[in-house]
N, CA, C and O atoms as a GROMACS GRO file, in nm:
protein
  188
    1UNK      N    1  -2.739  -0.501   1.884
    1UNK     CA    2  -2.641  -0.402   1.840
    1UNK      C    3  -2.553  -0.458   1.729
    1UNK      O    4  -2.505  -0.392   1.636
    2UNK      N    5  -2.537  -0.614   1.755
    2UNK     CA    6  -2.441  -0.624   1.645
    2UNK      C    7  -2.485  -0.608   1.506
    2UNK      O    8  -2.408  -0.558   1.424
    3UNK      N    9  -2.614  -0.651   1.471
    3UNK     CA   10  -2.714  -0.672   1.364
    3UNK      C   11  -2.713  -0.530   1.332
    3UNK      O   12  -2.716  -0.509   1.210
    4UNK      N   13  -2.710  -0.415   1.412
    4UNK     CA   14  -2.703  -0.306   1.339
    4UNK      C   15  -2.589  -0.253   1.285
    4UNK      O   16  -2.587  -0.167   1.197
    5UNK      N   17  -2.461  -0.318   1.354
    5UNK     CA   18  -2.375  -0.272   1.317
    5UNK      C   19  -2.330  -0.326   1.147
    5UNK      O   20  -2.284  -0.254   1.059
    6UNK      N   21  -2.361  -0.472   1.138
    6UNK     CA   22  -2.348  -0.558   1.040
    6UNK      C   23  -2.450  -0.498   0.908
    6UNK      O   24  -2.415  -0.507   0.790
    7UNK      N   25  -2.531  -0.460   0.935
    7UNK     CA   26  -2.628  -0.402   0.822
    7UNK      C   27  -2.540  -0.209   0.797
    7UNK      O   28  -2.531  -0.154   0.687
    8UNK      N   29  -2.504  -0.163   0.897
    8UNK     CA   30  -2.419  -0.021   0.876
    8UNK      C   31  -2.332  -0.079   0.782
    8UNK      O   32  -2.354  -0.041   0.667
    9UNK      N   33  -2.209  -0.186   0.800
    9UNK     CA   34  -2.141  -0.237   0.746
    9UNK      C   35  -2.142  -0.296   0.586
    9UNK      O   36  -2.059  -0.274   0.498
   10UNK      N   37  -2.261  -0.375   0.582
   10UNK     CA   38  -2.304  -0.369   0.428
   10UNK      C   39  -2.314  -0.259   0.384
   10UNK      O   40  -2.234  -0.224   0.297
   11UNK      N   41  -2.402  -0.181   0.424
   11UNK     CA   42  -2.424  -0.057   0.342
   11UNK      C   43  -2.316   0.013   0.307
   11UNK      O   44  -2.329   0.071   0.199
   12UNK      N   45  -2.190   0.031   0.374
   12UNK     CA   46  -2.081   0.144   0.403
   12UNK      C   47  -1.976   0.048   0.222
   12UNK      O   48  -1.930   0.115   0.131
   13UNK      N   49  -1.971  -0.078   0.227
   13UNK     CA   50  -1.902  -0.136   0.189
   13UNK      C   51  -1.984  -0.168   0.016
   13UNK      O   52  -1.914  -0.194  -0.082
   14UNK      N   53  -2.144  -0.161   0.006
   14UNK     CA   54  -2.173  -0.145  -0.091
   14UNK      C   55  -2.153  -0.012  -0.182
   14UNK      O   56  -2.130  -0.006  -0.302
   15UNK      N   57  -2.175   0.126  -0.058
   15UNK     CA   58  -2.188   0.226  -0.120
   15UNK      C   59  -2.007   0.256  -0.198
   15UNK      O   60  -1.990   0.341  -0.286
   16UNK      N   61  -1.900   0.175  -0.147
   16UNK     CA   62  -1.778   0.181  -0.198
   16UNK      C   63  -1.780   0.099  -0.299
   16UNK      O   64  -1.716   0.154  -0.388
   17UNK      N   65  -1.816   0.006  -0.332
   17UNK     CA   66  -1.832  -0.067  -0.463
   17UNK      C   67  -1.905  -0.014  -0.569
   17UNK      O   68  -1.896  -0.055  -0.685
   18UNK      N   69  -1.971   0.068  -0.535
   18UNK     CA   70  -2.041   0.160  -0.651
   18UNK      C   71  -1.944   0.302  -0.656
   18UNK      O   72  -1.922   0.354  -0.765
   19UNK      N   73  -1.900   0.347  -0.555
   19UNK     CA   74  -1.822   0.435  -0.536
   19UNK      C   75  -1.690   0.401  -0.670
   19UNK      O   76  -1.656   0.476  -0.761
   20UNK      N   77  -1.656   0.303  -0.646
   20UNK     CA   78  -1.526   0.249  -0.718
   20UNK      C   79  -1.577   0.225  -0.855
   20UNK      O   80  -1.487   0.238  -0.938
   21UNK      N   81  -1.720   0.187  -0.916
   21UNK     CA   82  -1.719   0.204  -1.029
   21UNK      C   83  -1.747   0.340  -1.118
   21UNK      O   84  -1.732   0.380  -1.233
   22UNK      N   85  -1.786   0.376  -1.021
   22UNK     CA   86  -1.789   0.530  -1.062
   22UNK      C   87  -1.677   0.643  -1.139
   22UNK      O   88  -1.687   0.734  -1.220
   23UNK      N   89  -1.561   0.576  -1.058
   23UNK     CA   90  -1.407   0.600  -1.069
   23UNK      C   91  -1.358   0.716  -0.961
   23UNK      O   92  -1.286   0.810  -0.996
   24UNK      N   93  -1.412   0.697  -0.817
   24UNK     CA   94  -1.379   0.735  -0.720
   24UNK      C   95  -1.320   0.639  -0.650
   24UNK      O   96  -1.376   0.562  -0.572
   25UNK      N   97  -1.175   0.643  -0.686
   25UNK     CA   98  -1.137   0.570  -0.589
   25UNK      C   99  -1.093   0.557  -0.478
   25UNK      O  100  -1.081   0.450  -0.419
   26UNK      N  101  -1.060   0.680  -0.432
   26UNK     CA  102  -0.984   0.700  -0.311
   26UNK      C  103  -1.128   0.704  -0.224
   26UNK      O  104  -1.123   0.613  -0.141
   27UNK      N  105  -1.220   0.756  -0.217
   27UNK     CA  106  -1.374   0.768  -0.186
   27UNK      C  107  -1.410   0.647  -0.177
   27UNK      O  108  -1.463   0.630  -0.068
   28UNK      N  109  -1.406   0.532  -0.255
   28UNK     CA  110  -1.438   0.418  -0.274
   28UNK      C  111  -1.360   0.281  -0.189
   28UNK      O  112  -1.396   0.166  -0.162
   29UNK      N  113  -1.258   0.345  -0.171
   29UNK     CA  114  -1.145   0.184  -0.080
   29UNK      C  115  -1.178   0.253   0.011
   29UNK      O  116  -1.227   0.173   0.091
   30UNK      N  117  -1.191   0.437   0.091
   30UNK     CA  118  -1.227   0.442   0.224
   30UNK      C  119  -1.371   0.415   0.305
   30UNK      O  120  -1.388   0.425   0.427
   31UNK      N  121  -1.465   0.381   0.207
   31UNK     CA  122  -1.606   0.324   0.193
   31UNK      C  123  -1.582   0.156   0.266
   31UNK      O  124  -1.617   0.094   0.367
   32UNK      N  125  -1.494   0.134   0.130
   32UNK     CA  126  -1.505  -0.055   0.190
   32UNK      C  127  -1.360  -0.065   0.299
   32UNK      O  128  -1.309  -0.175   0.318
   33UNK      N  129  -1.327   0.010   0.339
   33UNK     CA  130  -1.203  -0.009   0.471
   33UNK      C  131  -1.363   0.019   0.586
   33UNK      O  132  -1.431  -0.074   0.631
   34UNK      N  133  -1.381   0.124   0.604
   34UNK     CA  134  -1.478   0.171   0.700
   34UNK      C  135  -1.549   0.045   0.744
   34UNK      O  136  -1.542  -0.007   0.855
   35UNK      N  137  -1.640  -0.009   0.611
   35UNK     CA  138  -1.705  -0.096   0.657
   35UNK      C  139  -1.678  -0.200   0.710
   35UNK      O  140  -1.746  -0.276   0.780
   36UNK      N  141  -1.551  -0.204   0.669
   36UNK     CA  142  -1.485  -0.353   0.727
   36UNK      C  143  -1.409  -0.332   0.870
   36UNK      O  144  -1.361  -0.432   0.922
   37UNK      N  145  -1.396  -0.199   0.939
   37UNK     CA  146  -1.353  -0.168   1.079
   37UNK      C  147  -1.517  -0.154   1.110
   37UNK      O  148  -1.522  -0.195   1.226
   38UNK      N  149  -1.603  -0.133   1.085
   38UNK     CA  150  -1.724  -0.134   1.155
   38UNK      C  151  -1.785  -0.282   1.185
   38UNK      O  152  -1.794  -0.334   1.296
   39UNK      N  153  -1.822  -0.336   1.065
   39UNK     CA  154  -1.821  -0.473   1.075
   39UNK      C  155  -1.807  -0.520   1.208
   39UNK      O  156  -1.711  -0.489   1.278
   40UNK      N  157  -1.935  -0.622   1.261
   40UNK     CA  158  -1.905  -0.713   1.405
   40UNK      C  159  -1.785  -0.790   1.330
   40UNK      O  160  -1.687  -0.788   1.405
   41UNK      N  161  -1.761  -0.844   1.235
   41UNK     CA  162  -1.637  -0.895   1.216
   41UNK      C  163  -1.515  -0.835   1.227
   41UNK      O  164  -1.418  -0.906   1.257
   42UNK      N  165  -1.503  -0.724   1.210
   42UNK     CA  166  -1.393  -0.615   1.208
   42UNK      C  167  -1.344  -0.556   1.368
   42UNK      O  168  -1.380  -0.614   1.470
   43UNK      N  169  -1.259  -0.438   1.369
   43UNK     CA  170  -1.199  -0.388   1.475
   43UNK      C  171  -1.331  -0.267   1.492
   43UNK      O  172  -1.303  -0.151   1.464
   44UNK      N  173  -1.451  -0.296   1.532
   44UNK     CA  174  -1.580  -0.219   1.580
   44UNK      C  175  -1.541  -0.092   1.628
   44UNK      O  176  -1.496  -0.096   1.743
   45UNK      N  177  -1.545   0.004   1.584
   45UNK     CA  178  -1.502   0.150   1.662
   45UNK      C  179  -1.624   0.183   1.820
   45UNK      O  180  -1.619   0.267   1.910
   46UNK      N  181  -1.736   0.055   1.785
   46UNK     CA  182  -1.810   0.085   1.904
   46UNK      C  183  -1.749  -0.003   2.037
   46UNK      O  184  -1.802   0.006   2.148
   47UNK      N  185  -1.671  -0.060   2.019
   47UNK     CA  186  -1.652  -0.151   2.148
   47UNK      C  187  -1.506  -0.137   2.187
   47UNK      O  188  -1.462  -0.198   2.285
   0.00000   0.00000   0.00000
């Protein structure tokens, strides 16, 4: 579970880095916040 959560997490946090060059930004910091509360490193909304 964690491995999936950690790969959700990349993805959530890449798609905001492209988000942000785009010039979405408000779209883009709530991309890389998300990923980083999802993140096994983060405050996991699953546990």
């Amino acid at each position: 579970m964690e491995f999936v959560l950690w790969i959700i997490a990349v993805i959530l946090v890449i798609s905001g880095i492209v988000s942000l060059f785009r010039g979405q930004m408000i779209w883009g910091a709530a991309l890389i916040v998300l990923g980083l509360l999802v993140g096994p490193g983060g405050v996991s909304i699953f546990t």
